[in-house]
C-alpha positions in Angstrom: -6.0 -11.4 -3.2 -3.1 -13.2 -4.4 -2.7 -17.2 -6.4 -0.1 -19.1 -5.7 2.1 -19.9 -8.6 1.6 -23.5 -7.7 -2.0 -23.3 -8.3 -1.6 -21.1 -11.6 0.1 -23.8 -13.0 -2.3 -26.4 -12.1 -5.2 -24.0 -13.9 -3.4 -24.0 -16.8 -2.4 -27.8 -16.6 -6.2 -28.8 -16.5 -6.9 -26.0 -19.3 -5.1 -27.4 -22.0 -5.5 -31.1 -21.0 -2.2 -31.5 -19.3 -2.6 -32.0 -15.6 -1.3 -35.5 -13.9 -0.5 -35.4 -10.3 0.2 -38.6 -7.6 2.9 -39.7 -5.1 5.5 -41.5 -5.3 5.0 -45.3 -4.2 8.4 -46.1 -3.7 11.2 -43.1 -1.7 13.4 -41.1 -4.1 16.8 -42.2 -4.0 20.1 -40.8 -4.9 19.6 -42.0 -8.9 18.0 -41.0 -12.0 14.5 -43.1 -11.5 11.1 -42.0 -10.2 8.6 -45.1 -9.2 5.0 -45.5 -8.7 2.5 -47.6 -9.7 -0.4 -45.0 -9.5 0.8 -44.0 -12.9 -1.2 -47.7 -14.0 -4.0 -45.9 -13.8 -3.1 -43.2 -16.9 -0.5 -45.4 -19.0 -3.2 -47.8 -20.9 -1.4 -50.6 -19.9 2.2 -49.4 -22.2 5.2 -49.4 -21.9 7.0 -45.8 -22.8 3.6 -44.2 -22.2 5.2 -41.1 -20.4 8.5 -40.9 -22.7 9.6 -37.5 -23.8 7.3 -36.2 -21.3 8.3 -34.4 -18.3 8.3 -35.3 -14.5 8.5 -32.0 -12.0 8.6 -32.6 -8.3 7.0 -30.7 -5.9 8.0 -31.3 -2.4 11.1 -32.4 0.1 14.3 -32.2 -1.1 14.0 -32.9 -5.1 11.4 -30.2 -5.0 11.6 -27.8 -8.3 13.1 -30.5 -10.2 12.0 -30.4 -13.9 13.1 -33.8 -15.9 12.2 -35.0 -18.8 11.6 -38.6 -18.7 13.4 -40.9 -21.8 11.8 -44.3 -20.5 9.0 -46.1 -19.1 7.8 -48.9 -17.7 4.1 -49.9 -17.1 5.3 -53.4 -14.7 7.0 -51.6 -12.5 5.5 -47.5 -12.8 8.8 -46.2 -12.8 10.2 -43.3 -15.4 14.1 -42.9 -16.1 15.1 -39.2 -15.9 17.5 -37.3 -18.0 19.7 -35.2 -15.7 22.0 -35.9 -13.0 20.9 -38.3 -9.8 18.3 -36.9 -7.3 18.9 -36.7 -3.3 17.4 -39.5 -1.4 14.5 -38.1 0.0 14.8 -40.9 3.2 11.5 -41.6 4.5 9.7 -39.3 2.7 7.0 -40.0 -0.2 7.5 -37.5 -2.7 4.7 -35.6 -4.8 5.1 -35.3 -8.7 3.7 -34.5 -11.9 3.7 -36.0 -14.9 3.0 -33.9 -18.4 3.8 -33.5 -21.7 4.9 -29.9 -21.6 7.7 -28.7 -19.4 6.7 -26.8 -16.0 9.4 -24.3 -16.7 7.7 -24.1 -19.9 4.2 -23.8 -18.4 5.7 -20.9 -16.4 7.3 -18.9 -18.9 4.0 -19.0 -20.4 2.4 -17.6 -17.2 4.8 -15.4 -17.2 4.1 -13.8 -20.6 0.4 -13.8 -19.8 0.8 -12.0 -16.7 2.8 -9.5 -18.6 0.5 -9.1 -21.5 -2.4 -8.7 -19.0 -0.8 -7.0 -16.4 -1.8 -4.1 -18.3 -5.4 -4.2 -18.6 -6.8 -6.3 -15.3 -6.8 -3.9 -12.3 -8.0 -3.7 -8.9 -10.6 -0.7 -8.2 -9.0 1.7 -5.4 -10.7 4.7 -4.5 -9.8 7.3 -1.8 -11.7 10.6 -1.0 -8.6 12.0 1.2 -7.2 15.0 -1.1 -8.8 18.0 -0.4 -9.0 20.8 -3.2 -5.8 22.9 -2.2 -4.4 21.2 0.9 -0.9 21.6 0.6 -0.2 18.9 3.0 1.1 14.8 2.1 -0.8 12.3 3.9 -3.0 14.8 5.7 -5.9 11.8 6.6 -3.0 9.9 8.5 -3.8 6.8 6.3 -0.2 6.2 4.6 2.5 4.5 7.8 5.8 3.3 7.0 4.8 0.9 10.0 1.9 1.2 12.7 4.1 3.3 15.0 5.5 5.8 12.0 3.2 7.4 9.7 4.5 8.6 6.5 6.2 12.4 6.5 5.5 13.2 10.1 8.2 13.3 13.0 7.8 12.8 16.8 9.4 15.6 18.6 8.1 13.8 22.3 5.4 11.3 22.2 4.9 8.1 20.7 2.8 7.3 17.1 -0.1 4.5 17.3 -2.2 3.6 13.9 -5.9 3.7 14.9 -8.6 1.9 13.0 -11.2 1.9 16.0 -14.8 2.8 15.2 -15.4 6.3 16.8 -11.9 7.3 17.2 -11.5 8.0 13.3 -13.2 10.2 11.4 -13.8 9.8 7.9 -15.1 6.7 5.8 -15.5 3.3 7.5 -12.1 1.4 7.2 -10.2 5.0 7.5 -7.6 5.6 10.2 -6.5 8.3 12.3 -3.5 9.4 14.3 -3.4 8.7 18.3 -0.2 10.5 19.7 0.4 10.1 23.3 2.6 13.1 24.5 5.9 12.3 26.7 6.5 15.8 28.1 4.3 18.7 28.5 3.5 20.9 24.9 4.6 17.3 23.5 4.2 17.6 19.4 4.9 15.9 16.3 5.5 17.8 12.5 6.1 17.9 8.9 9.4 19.8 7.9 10.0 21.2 4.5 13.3 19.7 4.8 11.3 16.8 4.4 9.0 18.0 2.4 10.6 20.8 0.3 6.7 21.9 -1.2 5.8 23.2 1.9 8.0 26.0 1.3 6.1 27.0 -1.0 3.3 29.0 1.8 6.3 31.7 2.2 4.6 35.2 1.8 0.8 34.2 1.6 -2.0 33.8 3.9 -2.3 29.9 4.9 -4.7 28.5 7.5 -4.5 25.2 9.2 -7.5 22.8 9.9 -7.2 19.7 11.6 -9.8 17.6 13.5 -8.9 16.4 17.2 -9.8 13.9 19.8 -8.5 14.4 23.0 -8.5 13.4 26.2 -7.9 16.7 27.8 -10.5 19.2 27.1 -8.4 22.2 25.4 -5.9 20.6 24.9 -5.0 20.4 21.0 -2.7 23.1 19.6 -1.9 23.7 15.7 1.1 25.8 15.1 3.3 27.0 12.4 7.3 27.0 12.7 9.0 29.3 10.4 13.0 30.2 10.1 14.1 32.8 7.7 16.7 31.6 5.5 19.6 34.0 7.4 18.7 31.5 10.4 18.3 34.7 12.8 14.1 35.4 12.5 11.7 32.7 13.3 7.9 32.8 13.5 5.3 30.9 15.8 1.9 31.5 16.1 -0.9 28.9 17.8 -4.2 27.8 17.7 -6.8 28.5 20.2 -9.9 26.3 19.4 -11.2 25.2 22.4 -11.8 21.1 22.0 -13.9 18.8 24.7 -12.8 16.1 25.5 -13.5 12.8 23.7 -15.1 13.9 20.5 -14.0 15.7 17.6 -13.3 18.9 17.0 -12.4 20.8 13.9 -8.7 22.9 15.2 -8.3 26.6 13.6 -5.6 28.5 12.8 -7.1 30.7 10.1 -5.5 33.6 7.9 -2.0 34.1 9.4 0.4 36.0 6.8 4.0 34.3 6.8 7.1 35.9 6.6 9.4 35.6 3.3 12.3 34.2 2.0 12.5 31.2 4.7 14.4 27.9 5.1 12.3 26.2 6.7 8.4 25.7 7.5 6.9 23.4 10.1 3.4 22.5 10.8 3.1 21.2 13.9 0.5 19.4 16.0 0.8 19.7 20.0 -0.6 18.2 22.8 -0.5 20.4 26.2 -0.7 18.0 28.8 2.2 15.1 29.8 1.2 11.5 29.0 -1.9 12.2 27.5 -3.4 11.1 24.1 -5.4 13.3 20.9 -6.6 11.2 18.0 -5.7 13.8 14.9 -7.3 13.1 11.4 -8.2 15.3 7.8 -5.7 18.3 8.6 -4.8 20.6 5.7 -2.9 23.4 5.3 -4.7 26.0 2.7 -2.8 29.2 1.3 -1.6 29.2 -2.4 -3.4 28.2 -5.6 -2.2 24.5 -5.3 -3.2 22.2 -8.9 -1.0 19.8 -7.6 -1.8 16.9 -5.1 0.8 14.2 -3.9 -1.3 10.8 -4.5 -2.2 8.5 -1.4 0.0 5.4 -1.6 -2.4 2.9 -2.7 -2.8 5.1 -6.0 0.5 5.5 -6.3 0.8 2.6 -8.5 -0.9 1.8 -11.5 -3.3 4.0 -13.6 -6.1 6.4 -12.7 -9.4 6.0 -14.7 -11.2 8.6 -13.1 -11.3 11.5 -10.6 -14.5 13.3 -9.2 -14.7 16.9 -7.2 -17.5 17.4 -4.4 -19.6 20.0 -5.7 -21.7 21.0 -2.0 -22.1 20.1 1.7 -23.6 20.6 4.3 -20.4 21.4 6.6 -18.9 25.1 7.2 -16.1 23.7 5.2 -17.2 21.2 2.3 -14.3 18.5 3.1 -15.9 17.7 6.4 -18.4 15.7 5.4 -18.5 12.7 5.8 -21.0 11.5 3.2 -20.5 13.6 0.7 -23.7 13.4 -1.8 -23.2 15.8 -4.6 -19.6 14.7 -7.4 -18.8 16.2 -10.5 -16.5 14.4 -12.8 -12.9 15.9 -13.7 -11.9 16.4 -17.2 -8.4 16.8 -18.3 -6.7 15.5 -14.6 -2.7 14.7 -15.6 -0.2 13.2 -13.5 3.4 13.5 -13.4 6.3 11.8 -11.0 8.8 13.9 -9.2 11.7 11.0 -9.3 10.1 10.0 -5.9 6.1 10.3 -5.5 3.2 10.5 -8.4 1.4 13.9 -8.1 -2.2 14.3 -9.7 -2.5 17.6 -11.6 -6.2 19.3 -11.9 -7.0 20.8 -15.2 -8.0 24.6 -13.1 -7.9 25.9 -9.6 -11.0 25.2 -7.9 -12.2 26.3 -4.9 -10.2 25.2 -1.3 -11.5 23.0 1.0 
């Protein structure tokens, strides 16, 4: 929830005994004079009631204008401003306020507060996406540059959609998922280490894939790693075969494949076998080296993190599919570090994957 600045300065206007707002009862002209008699009702019946205070306009075209007022006249309701002459408003009936501090002085004191505070007020954000080591960013599809482009994965044929529907997620309520809808047959989208350099880090071990799909094709869901050696001449493909029914979810293996060495380039790809057809994809990871480090969701990429919790037991063949997870134990010693780009989250030990 955001305040308007307008509003913050009213707060602190009525705080300290300083707030005076009304309307103009005569236009603003192209002069150095502001009129209206609703100021009777606050002047005591005195003349230079309001001098050396300050008049700041709010609306049409004087708005933002922040004079101090030298004179004042309790017949007539009308303050002389320093300054040059204000633009004739025409028709229009003008809002201002009247106080004795300055509203650019009022905001430089906002200001200051914001900054003091700014370091102690904070909005509570928790996420239960990283998965003890998953080597892959945004692996719960929750971070999107926009709703059609989520954040580190590429269409190679088919088309991106943000999905927040009840039933076609699965994770926490509020989560989303990943609908691709294929434009070709064996239509797929990826990560890239070129993208994502980390990923070359899987070279030489045994890595398995998990993802969980919703199609609409029975069978149709594939997982596949994409390797190139770094002479450019041997590459490496191997696929899933997790047979998936159609409309719910299934959780997609491709379990303890060895990868070649010294490569240029991984890619974890996730395919659909059927033209023009949709899968919903959610919670994939990619498991295969002793991974401490975890790229941090966007919303935590800002700001500071209090705390961090591990899931101790489940009740799923693999603990990160639950989706109510009951049993937490906080994490001691947790560091963080920024590579330049992204804010990682560094675990004090290896613990167990998934």
């Amino acid at each position: 929830m955001t305040t308007a600045n307008s509003v913050l300065d009213q707060r602190l206007s009525e705080t300290i005994g300083d707030w005076l707002e009304t309307d103009v009862t005569t236009v603003l002209t192209s002069s150095t004079s502001i009129l209206s008699t609703n100021l009777n009702a606050y002047d005591d019946g005195r003349d230079d009631r309001f001098n050396n205070w300050y008049a700041y306009i709010t609306e049409y075209n004087n708005a933002g204008q922040d004079r101090k007022i030298y004179d004042y006249n309790t017949a007539s309701g009308e303050c002389l401003i320093r300054g040059a002459k204000l633009i004739s408003d025409g028709t229009d009936l003008a809002t201002v306020r009247i106080s004795k501090y300055s509203w650019t002085a009022k905001q430089s004191a906002i200001n200051d507060a914001i900054r003091q505070l700014g370091k102690v007020v904070f909005d509570e954000v928790d996420d239960r996406t990283l998965v003890t080591g998953n080597i892959l960013p945004n692996s719960s599809f929750e971070d999107w540059v926009i709703s059609s482009t989520p954040s580190f994965y590429v269409s190679s044929s088919g088309d991106f959609s943000q999905t927040t529907t009840a039933g076609y997620y699965r994770g926490a309520r509020g989560t989303t998922s990943l609908k691709f809808t294929t434009s070709a047959a064996n239509g797929e989208f990826y990560i890239t280490s070129n993208d994502y350099p980390r990923l070359l880090d899987i070279m030489n071990k045994t890595v398995s894939v998990y993802a969980q799909a919703l199609p609409e094709v029975s069978g149709d869901p594939v997982l596949v790693i994409s390797t190139t050696s770094n002479d450019g001449t041997t590459t490496q493909g191997i696929s899933s075969s997790t047979n998936c029914a159609a409309g719910v979810y299934t959780l997609v293996k491709l379990e303890d494949q060895l990868l070649n060495d010294d490569l240029s380039e991984v890619k974890i790809k996730f395919r659909g076998k059927t033209n023009a057809k949709y899968i919903y994809w959610d919670n994939a990871r990619l498991i295969g080296r002793n991974n401490q480090e975890f790229l941090l969701p966007e919303k935590l990429q800002d700001g500071t993190i209090e705390q961090v919790y591990m899931q101790t037991d489940g009740y799923s063949d693999e603990t990160a599919d639950d989706l109510m997870p009951r049993d937490w134990a906080q994490v001691w010693g947790a560091t963080y570090f920024d590579d330049g780009t992204y804010k990682f989250i560094r675990l004090p030990s290896l613990y167990p994957n998934n």
